[in-house]
C-alpha positions as CSV (number, residue, x, y, z in Angstrom):
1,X,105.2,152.9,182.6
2,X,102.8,154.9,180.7
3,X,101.4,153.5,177.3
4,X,101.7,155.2,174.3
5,X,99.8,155.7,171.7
6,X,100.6,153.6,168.6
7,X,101.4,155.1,165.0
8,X,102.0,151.8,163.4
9,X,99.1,152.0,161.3
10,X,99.4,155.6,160.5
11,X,99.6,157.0,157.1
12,X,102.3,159.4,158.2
13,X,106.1,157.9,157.7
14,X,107.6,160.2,160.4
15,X,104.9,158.9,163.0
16,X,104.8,155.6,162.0
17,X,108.8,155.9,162.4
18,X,108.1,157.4,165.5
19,X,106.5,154.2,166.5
20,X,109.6,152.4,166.6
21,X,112.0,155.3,167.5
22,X,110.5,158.1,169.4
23,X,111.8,157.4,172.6
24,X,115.4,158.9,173.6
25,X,116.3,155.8,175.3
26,X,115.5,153.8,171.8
27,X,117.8,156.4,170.1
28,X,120.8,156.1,172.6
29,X,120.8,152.1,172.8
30,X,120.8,152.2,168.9
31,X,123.3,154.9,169.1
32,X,125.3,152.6,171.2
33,X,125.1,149.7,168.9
34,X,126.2,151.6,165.9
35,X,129.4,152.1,168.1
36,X,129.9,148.4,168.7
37,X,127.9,147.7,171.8
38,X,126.1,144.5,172.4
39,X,125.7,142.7,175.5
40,X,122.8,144.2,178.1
41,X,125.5,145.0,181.1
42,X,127.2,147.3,178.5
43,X,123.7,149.0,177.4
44,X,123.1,149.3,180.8
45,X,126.9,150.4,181.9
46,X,127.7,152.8,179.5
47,X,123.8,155.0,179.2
48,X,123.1,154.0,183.2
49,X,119.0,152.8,182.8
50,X,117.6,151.0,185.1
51,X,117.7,147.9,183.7
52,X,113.6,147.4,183.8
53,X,113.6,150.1,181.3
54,X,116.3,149.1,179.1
55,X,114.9,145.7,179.3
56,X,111.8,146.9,177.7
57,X,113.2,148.9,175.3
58,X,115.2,146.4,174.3
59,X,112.1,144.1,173.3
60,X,110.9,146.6,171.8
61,X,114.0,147.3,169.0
62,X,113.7,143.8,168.8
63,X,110.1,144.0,168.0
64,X,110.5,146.1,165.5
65,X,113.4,144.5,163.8
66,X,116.2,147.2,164.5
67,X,117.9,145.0,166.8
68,X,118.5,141.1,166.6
69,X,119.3,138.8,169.5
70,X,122.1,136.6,168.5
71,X,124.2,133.9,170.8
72,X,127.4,135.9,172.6
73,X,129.9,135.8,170.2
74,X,132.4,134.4,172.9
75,X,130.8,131.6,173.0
76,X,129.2,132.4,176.7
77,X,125.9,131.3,177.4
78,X,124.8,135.0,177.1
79,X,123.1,136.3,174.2
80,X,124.6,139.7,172.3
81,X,122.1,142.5,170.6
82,X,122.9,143.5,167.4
83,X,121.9,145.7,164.6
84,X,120.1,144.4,161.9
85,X,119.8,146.5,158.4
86,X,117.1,148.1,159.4
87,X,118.9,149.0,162.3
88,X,122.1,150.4,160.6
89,X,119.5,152.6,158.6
90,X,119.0,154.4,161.5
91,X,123.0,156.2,160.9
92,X,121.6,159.0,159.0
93,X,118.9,159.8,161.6
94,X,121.5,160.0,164.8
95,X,123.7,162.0,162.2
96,X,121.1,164.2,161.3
97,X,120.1,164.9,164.8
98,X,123.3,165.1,166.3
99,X,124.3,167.6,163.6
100,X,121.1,169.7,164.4
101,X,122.4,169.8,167.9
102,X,125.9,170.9,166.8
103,X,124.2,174.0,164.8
104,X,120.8,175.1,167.5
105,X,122.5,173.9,171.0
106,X,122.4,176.9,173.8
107,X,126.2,175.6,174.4
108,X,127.4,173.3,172.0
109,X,130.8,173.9,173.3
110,X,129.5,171.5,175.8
111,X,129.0,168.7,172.9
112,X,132.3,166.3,174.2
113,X,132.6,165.0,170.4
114,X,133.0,165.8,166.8
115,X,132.3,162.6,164.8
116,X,134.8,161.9,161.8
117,X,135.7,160.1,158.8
118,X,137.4,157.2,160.2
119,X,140.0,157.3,157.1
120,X,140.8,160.9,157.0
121,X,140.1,161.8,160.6
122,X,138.4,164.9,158.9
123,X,134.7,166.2,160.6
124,X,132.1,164.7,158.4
125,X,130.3,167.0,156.1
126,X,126.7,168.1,156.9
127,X,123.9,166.5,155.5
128,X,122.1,167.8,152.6
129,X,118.8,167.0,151.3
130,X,119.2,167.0,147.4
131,X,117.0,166.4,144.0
132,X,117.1,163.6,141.7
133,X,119.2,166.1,139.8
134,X,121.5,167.3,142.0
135,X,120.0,170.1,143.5
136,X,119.8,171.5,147.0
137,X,116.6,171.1,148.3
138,X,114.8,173.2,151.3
139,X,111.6,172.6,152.9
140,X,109.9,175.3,150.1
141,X,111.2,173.3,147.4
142,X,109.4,169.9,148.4
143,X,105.9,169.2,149.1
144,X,103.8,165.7,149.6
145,X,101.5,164.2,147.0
146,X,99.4,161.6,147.2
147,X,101.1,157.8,146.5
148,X,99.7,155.9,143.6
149,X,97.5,153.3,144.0
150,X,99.3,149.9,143.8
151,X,98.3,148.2,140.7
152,X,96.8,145.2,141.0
153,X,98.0,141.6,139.8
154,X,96.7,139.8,137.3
């Protein structure tokens, strides 16, 4: 397998996310567990990776502290992946992708799912990137600035 360059100590938040998340295999085992998987055979069953590669990847959402391994919660001797907070953060990003998708796909008649409010079985509304006061925000109304310097303690 090829080495990547790292982006952990990047100044950048979308590389250094990138670090952790910037592989599609990454993206579909974490999509995976936000649907309730957790055991490696079911990783490895439902997105068909060799299991070298899912291995890895694997370690490395555990690296990073998306995933946790946790004892299998049938009380087998196998041990179960599963998200940790930092992992469940990760929702908006598969929704914002997968919504990007559903609007720029060549044929998104091809796209098998909708995803929906598990209450009102209604298609979830498309994210929107708003102000502090409400407002709709598009890339020409934000820009970056510089963080403050952290104060120092006493």
């Amino acid at each position: 397998m090829v080495k990547r360059t790292s982006f952990e100590g990047d100044a950048c938040p979308i590389a250094r996310s990138l670090d952790a998340l910037g592989d599609w295999w990454s993206l579909l085992i974490i999509r995976e567990a936000l649907f309730g998987l957790r055991r490696f055979g079911e990783f490895q069953g439902k997105l068909g990776m060799a299991k070298n590669i899912l291995s890895v990847r694997l370690r490395a959402l555990v690296d990073h502290g998306i995933l946790a391994t946790a004892p299998a919660s049938d009380g087998s001797a196998y041990q179960e992946y599963v998200l940790t907070p930092k992992g469940r953060g990760t929702f908006p990003i598969l929704v914002a992708l997968r919504q990007w998708s559903e609007e720029f796909d060549d044929a998104p008649e091809e796209i098998a799912t909708v995803l929906v409010d598990r209450a009102k079985h209604r298609p979830v509304k498309k994210l929107e990137m708003r102000a502090a006061d409400g407002r709709l925000l598009t890339p020409a109304d934000t820009m970056l600035k510089p963080r403050p310097p952290r104060r120092r303690s006493a």
